[in-house]
C-alpha positions in Angstrom: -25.4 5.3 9.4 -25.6 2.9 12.4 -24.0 0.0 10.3 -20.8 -0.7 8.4 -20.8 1.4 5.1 -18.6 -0.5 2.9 -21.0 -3.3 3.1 -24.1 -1.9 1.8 -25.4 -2.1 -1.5 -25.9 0.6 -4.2 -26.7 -0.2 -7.2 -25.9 -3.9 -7.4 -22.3 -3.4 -5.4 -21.2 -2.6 -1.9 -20.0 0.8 -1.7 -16.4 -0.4 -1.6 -16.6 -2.4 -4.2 -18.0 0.7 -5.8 -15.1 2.7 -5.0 -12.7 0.1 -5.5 -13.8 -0.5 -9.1 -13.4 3.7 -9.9 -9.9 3.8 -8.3 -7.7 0.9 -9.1 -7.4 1.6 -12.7 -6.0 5.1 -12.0 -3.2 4.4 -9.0 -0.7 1.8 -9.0 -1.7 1.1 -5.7 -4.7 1.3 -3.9 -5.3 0.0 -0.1 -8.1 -0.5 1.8 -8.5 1.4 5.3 -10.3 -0.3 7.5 -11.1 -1.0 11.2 -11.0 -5.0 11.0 -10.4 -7.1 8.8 -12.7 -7.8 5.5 -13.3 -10.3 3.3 -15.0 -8.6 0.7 -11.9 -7.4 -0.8 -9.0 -8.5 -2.6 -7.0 -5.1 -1.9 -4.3 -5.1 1.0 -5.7 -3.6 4.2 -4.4 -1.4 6.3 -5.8 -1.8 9.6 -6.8 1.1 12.2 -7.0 -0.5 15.3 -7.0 2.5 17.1 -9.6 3.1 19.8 -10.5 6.5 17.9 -12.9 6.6 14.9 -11.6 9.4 12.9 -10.6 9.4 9.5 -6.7 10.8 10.2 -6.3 7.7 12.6 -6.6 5.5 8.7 -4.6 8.0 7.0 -1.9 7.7 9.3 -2.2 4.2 9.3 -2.5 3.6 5.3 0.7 6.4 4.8 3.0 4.1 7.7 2.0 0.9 5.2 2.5 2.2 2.3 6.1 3.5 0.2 4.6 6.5 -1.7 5.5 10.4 -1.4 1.4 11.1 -1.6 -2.1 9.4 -1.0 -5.2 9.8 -2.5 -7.8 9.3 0.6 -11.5 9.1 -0.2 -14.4 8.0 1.8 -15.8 4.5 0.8 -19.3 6.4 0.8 -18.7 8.3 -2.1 -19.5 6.3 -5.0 -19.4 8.7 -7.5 -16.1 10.0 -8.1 -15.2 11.1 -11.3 -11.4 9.7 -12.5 -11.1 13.1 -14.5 -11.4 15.1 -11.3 -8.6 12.8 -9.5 -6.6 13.3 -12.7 -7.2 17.2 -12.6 -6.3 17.2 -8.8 -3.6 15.5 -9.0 -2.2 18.4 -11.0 -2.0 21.0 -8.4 0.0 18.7 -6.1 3.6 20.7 -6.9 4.3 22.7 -4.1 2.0 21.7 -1.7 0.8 19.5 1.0 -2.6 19.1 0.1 -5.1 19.8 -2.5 -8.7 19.6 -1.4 -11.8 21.2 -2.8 -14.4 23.4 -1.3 -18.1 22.7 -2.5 -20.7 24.7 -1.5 -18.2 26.6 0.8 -17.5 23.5 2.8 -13.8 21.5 2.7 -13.9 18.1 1.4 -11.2 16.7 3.2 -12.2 13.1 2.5 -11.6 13.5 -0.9 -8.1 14.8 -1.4 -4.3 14.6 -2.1 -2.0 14.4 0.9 2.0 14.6 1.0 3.5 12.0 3.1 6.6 14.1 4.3 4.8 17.1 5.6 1.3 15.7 6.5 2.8 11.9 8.2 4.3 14.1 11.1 2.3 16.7 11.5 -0.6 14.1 11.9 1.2 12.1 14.9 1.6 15.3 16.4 -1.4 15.9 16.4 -3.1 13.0 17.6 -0.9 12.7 20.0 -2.5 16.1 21.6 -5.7 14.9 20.8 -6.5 16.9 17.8 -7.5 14.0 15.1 -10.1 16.4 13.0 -8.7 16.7 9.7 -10.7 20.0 9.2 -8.7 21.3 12.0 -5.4 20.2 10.1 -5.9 22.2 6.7 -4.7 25.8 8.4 -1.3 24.0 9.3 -0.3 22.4 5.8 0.4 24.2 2.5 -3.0 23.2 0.6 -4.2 24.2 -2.3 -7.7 24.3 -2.0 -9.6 24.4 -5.5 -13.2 25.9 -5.6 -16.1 24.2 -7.2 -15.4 26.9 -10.3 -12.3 25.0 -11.3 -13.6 21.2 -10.9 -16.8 21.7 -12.5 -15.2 21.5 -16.3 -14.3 17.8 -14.7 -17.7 17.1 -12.5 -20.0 19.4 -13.9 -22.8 18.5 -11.3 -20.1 17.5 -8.2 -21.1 13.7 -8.0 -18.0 13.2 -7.3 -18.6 14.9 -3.3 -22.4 13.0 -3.1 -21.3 11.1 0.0 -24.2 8.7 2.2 -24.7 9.6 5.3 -28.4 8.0 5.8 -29.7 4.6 4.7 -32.2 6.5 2.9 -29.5 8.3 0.7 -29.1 5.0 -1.2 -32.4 5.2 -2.4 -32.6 9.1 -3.3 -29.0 10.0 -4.4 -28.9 8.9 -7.5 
């Protein structure tokens, strides 16, 4: 995108205060990963200081701040979630380590459950050897991966996994 996401504008909002305003009535808690402080927030922050930009460096850092047995991690460029598909999700959670969908035969690991016990560790393991792709995590951890089949009675069209890469994608993904 070549600039700080949270901060641009869809619709009227930034996109975090897009996807702030779509997930703080359905957790108790919700915390802002981030790479520096902001102060276009009122959430807490978690801050990745980490030299490494990848997604499991905030994970790790937002499960080590927070007291809670799982996290809900979603991209801030994904304005559309749906609060019936986190509710739907949320209910395959027994017995596993991670639910994630697939859409369009491709993992969505930026929108997905994760268990602090079994994921927490396995993470700092893995970054420690280098290996910080969350992609690369999934055949390690008991997930149960739910295909677009089961989610669309919740997101019929998948709005919920529109995420911007481009600064043109504001303008056409609506």
């Amino acid at each position: 995108m070549g600039q700080d996401k949270a901060s641009m504008v869809f619709e009227g909002q930034t996109l975090l205060a897009r996807v702030e305003q779509r997930l703080t009535p359905l957790f108790e808690h919700v915390v802002v990963s981030t790479r520096q402080k902001r102060d276009d927030t009122e959430l807490p922050q978690v801050l990745d200081d980490s030299e490494y930009r990848a997604p499991m460096m905030g994970i790790v850092a937002a499960f080590e701040a927070v007291d809670t047995d799982w996290l809900f991690v979603v991209g801030v460029d994904m304005p559309f979630i749906a609060a019936d598909l986190l509710k739907h999700m949320a209910k395959y959670r027994a017995g596993h380590d991670a639910v994630l969908v697939k859409v369009e035969e491709r993992l969505q690991p930026l929108l997905a459950f994760y268990r602090k016990e079994s994921c927490l560790p396995l993470m700092r393991a893995r970054i420690h050897q280098g290996n910080r792709s969350l992609i690369n995590l999934i055949p390690h951890i008991h997930t149960n991966v739910l295909k677009e089949d089961d989610i669309q009675q919740v997101d019929y069209k998948l709005k919920s996994f529109i995420d911007f890469d481009m600064p043109s994608d504001l303008e056409s993904k609506t």
